[in-house]
PAZAPA-4460 file (N, C-alpha, C; in steps of 0.05 Angstrom, whole numbers, plus 32768, in hexadecimal, padded with zeros to 4 digits):
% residues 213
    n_x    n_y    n_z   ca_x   ca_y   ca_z    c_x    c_y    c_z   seq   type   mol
   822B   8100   8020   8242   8108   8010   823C   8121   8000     1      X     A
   8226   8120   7FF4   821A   813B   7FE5   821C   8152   7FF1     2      X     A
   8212   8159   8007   8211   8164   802B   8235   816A   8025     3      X     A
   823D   8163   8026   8256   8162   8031   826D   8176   801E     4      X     A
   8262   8168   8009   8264   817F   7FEF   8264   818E   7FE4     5      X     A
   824B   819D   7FEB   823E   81B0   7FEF   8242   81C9   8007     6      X     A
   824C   81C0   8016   825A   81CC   8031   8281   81CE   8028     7      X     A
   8287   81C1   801D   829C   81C7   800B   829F   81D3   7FFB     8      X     A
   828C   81DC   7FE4   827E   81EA   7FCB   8280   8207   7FD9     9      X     A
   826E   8204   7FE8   8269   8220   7FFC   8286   822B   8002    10      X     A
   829E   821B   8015   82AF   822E   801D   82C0   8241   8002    11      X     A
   82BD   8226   7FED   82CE   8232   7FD9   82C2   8250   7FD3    12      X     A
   82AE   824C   7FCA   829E   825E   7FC8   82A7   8276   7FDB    13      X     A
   82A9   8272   7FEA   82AE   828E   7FFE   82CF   829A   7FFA    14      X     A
   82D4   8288   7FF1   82EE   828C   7FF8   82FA   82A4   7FD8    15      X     A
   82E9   8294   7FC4   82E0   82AE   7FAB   82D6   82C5   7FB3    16      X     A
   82C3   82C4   7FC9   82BF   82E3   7FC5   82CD   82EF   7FE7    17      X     A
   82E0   82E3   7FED   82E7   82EF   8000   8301   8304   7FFC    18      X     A
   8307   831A   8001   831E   8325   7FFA   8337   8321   8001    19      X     A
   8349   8328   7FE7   8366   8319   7FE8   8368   82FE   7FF2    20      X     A
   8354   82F4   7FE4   8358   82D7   7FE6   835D   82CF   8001    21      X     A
   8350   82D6   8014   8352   82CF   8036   834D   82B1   8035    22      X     A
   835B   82A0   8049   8352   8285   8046   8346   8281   805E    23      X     A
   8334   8272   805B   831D   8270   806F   8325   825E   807B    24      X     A
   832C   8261   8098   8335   8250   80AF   8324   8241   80C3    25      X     A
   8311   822F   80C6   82F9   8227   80D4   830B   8216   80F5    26      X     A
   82FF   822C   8102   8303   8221   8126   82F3   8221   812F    27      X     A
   82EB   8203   8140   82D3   8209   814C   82D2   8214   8164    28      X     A
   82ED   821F   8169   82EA   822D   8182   82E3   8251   817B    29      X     A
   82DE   8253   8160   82CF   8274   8157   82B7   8271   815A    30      X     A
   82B1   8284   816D   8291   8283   817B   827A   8288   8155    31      X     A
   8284   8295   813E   8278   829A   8131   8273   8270   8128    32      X     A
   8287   826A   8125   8281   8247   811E   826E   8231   8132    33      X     A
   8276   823B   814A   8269   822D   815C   824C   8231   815D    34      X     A
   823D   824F   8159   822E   8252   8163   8219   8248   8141    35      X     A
   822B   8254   812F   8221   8242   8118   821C   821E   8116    36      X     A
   8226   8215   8126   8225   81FD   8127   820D   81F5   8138    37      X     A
   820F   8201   8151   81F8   81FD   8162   81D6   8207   8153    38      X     A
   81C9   8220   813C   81C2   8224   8128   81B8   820D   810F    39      X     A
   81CE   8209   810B   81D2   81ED   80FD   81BD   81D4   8109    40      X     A
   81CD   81CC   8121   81B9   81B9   812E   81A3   81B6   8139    41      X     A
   8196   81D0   8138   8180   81D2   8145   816C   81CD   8127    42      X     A
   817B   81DB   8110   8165   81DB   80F8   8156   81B8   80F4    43      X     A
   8162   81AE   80F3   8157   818E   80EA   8135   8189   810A    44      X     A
   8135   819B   8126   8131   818D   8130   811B   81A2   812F    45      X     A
   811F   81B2   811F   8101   81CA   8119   80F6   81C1   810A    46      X     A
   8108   81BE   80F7   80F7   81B7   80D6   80E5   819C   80D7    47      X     A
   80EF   8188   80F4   80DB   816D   80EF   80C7   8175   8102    48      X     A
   80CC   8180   8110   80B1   8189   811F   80A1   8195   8114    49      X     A
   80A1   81B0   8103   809C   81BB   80F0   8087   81A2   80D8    50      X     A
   8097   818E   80C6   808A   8183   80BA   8070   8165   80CB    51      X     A
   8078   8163   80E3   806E   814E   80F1   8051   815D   80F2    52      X     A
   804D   817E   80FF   8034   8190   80FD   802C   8189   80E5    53      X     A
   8033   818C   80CE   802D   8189   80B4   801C   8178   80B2    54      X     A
   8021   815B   80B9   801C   8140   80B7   8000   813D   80C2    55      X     A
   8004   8149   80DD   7FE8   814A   80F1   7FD2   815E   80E2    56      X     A
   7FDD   816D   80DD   7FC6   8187   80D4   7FB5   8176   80BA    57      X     A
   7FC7   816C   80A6   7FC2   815E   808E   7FAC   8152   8092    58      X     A
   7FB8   8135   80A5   7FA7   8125   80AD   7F89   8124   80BF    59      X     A
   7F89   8148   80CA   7F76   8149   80DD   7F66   8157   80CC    60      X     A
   7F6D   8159   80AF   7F60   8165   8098   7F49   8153   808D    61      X     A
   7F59   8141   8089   7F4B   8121   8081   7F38   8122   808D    62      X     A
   7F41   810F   80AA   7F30   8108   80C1   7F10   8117   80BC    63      X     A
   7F15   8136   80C0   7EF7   8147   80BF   7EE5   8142   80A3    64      X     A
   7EF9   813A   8094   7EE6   813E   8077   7EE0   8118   807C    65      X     A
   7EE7   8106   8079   7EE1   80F6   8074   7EC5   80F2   8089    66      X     A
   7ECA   80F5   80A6   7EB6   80FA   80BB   7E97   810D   80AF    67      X     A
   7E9E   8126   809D   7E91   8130   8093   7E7E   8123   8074    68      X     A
   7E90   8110   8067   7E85   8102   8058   7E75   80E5   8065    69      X     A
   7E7C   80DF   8077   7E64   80CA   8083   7E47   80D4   8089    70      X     A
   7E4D   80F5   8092   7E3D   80F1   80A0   7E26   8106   808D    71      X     A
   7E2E   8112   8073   7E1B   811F   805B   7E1D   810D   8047    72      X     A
   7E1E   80F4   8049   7E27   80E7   8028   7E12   80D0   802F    73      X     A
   7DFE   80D7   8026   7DED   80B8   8026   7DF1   809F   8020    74      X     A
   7DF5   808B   802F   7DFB   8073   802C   7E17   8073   802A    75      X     A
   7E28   8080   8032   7E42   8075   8030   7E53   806F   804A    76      X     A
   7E44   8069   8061   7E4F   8053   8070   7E44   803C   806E    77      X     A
   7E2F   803A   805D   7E23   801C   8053   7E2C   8010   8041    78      X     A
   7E46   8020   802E   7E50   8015   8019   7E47   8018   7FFA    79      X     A
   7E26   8031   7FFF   7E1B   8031   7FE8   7E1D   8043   7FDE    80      X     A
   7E2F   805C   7FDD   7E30   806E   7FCE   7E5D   8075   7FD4    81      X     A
   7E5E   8080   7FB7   7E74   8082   7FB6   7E7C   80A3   7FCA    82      X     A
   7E9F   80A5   7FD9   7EA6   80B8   7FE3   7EB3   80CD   7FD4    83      X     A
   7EB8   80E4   7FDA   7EC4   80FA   7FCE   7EE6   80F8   7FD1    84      X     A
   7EEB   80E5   7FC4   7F0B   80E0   7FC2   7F18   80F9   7FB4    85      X     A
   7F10   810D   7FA9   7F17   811F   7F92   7F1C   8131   7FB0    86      X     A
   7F09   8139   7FC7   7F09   8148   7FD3   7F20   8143   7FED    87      X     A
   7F25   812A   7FEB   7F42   8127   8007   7F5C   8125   7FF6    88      X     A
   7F5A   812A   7FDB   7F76   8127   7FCE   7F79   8147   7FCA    89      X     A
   7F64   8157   7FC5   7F6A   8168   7FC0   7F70   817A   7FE3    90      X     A
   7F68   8175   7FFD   7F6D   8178   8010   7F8E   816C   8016    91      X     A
   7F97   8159   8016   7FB4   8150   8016   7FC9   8162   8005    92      X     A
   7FBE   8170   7FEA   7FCB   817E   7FD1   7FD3   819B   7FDC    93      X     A
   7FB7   81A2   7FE7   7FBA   81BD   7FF8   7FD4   81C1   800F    94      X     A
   7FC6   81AC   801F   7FDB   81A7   8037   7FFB   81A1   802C    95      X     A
   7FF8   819D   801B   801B   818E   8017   802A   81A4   800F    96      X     A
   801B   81B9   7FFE   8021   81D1   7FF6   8035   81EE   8009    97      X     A
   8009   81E3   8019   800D   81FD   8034   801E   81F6   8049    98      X     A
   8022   81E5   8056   802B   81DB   806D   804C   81DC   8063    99      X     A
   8051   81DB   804F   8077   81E3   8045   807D   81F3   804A   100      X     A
   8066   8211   8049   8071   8231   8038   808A   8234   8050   101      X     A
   8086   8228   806C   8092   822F   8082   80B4   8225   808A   102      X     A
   80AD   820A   8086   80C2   81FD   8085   80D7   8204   806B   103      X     A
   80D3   820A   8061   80E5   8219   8041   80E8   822C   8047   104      X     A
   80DC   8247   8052   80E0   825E   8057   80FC   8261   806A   105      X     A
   80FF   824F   8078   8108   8245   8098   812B   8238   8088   106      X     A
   8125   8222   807A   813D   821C   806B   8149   8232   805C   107      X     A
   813A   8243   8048   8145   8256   8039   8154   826C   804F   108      X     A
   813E   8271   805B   8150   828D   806B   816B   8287   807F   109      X     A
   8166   8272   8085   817C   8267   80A4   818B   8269   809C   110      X     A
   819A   825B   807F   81C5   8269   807B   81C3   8288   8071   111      X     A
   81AC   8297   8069   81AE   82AD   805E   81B1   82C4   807B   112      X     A
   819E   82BD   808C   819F   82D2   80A9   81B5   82CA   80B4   113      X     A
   81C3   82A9   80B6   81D2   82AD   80C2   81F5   82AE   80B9   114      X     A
   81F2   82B0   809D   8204   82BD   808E   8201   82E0   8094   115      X     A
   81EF   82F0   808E   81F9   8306   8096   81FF   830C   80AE   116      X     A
   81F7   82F9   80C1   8200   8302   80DD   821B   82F4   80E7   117      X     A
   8223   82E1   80E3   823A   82CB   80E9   8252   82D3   80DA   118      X     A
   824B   82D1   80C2   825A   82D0   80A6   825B   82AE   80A0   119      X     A
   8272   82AE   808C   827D   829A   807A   8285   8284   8097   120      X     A
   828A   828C   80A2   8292   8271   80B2   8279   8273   80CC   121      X     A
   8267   827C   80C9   8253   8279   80DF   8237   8268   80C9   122      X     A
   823D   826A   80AE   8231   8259   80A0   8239   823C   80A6   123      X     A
   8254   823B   80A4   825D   8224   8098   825F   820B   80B0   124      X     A
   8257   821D   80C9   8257   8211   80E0   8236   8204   80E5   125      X     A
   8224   8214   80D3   8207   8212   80D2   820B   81F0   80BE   126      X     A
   820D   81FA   80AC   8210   81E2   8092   821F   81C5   80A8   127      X     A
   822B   81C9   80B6   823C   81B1   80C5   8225   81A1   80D2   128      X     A
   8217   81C1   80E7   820A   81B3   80FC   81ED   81A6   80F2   129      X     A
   81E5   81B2   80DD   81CA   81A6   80D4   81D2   818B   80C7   130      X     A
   81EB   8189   80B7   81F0   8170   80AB   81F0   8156   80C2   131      X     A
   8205   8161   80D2   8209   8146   80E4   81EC   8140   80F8   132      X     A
   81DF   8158   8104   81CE   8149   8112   81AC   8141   80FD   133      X     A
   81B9   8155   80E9   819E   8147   80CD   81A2   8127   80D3   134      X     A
   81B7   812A   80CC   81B9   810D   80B9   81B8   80F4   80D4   135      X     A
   81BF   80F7   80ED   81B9   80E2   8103   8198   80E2   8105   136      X     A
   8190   80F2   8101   816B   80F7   810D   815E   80F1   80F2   137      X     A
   816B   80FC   80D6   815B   80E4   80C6   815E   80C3   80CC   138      X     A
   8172   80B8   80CF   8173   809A   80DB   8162   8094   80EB   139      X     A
   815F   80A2   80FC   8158   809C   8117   8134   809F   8107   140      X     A
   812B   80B1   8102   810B   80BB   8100   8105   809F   80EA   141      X     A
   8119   809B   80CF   8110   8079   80C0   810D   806C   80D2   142      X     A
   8127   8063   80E1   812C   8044   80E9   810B   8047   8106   143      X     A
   8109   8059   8113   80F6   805D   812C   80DD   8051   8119   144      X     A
   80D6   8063   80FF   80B4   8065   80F7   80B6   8046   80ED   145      X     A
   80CB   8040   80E0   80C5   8026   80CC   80CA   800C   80EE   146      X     A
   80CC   8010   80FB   80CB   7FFB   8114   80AB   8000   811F   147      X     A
   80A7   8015   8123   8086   8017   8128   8075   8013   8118   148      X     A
   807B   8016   8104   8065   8008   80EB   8072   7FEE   80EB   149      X     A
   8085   7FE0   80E8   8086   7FC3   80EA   807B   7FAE   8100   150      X     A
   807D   7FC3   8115   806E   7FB6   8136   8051   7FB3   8130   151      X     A
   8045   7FC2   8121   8026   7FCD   811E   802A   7FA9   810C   152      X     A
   8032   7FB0   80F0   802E   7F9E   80E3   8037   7F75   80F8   153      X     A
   804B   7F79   80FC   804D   7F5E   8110   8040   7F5F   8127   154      X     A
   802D   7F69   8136   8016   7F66   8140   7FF9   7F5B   8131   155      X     A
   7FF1   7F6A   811D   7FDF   7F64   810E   7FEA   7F47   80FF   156      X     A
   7FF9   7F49   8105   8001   7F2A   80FA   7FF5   7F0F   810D   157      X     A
   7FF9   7F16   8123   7FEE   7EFE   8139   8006   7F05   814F   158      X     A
   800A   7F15   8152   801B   7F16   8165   8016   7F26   817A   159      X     A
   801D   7F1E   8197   8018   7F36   81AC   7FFC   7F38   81B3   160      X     A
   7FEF   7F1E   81A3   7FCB   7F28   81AD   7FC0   7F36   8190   161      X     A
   7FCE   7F3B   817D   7FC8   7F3D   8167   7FAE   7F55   8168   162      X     A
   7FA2   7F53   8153   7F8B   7F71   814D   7F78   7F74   8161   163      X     A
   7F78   7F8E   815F   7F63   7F8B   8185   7F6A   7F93   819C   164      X     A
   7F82   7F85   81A1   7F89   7F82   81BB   7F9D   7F9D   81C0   165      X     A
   7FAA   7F99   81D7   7FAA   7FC3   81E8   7FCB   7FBF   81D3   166      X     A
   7FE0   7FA6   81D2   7FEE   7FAF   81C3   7FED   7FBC   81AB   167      X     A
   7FD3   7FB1   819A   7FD3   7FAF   817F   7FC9   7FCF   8182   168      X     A
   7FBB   7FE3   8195   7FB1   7FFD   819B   7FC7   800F   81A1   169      X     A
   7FE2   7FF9   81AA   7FFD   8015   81B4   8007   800C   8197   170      X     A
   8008   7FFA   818B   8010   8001   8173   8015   8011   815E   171      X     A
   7FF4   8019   815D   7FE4   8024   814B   7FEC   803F   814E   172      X     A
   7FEC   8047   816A   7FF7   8067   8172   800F   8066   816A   173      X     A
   8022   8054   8170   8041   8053   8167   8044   805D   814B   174      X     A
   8031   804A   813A   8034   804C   811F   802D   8062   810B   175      X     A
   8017   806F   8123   800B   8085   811C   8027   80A7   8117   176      X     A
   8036   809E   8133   8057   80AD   812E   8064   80A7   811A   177      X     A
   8066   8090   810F   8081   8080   8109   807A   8088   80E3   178      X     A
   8069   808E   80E3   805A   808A   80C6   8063   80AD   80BF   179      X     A
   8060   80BD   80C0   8069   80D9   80C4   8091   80D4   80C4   180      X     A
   808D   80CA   80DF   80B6   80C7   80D8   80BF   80C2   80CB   181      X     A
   80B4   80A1   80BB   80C7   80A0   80AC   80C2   80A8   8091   182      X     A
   80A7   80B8   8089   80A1   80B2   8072   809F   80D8   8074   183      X     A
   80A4   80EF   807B   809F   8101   807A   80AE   8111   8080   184      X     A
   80B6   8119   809D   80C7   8126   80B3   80EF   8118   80A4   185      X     A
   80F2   80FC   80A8   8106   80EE   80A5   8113   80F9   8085   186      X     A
   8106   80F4   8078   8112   80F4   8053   8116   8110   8057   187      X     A
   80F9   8122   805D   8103   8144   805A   8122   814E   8068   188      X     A
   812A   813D   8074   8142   8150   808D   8155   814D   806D   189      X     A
   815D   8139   8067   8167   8138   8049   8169   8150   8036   190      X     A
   814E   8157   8030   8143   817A   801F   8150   8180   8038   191      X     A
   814C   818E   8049   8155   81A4   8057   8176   81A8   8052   192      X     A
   8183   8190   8057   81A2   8198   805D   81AB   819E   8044   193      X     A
   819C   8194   802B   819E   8199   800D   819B   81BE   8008   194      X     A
   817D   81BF   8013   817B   81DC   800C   818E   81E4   801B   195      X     A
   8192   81E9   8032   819C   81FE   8048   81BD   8203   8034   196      X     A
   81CB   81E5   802F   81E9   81EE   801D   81E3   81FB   8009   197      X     A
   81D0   81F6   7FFB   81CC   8200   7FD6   81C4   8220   7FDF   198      X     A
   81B3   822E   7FF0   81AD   8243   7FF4   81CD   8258   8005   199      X     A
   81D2   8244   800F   81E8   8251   801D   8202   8257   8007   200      X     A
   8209   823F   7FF1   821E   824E   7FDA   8208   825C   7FC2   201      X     A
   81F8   825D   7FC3   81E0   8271   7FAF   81E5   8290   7FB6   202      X     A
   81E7   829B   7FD5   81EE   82AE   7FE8   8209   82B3   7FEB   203      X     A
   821D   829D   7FE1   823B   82AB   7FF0   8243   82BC   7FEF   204      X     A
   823E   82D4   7FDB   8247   82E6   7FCF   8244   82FE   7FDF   205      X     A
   8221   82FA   7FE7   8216   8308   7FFD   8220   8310   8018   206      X     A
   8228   82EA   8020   822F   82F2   8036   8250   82F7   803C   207      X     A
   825E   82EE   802B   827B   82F4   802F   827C   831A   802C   208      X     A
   826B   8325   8019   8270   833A   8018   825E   834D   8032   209      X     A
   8252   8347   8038   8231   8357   8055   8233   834D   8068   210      X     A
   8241   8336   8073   823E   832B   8082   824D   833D   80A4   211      X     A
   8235   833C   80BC   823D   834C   80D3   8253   834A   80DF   212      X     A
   825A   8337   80DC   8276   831E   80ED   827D   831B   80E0   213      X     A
***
């Protein structure tokens, strides 16, 4: 509903700085709307791929250092010396930082390039297509991760042959996806369709007045 809003906020918006009060007519048969739309839908399926790398890189951050702390840290696969927890929080802190600059760069610029190239209605076709297929592929990336981590967990329960066994191993890979979906990739598509409207009426001014089309 916010999304929706906000893509409403926007036309008004254009419609202030458009001259003699022109009223903005949206067809989706104007190649500038369509092709904004198509734009639109592709953003949600960059930006999770985009943060899913994130996830892996993070984690393959971990992996080396903790591997690296077994194997210089005396006694600490025997339980007798404490680990450098200061040193994988501050590796996660880094990552969470660095691994964004891209995905934000990517939200910020998308209604701004394709405001000066589209215009006002090749935005508004963008704002449509990221909302509607945002918002099905966030569903889909929760409801998928939170079923693979529940499978993991009702296996480990006694089920299927329970811990050990080759289910409780396709699980684990399952869960290994599903944990990223729903807890990373899934919530961000949310931020995205948030930023992409808020940057796109931040710009209207811009693009109603520069815009190529």
């Amino acid at each position: 509903m916010t999304a929706l809003a906000l893509i409403a906020n926007f036309r008004e918006k254009l419609l202030v700085y458009m001259p003699d009060g022109k009223e903005l007519t949206l067809n989706l048969l104007d190649p500038r709307v369509l092709v904004g739309l198509f734009i639109g839908a592709c953003l949600p399926f960059l930006f999770s791929s985009l943060t899913m790398g994130a996830v892996n890189r993070a984690a393959q951050s971990v992996v080396l250092e903790v591997r690296r702390q077994f194997k210089e840290i005396p006694g600490l696969m025997e339980g007798k010396a404490d680990a450098d927890y200061a040193r994988c929080v501050d590796l996660c802190s880094k990552a969470s930082l660095k691994e964004m600059v891209l995905p934000a760069c990517i939200g910020i610029a998308a209604p701004i390039v394709t405001g000066l190239i589209l215009g006002g209605l090749g935005v508004v076709g963008m704002l449509c297509g990221a909302t509607v297929s945002g918002f099905i592929m966030a569903i889909f990336m929760a409801n998928s991760g939170g079923a693979w981590d529940n499978a993991k967990k009702y296996i480990e329960a006694g089920h299927f042959g329970g811990k050990g066994s080759e289910n409780h191993k396709a699980a684990v890979v399952g869960d290994t996806i599903g944990d990223p979906f729903k807890d990373t990739s899934g919530p961000s598509i949310n931020i995205l369709i948030k930023l992409v409207s808020m940057v796109s009426i931040v710009f209207a001014g811009l693009i109603a007045s520069v815009s190529i089309l």
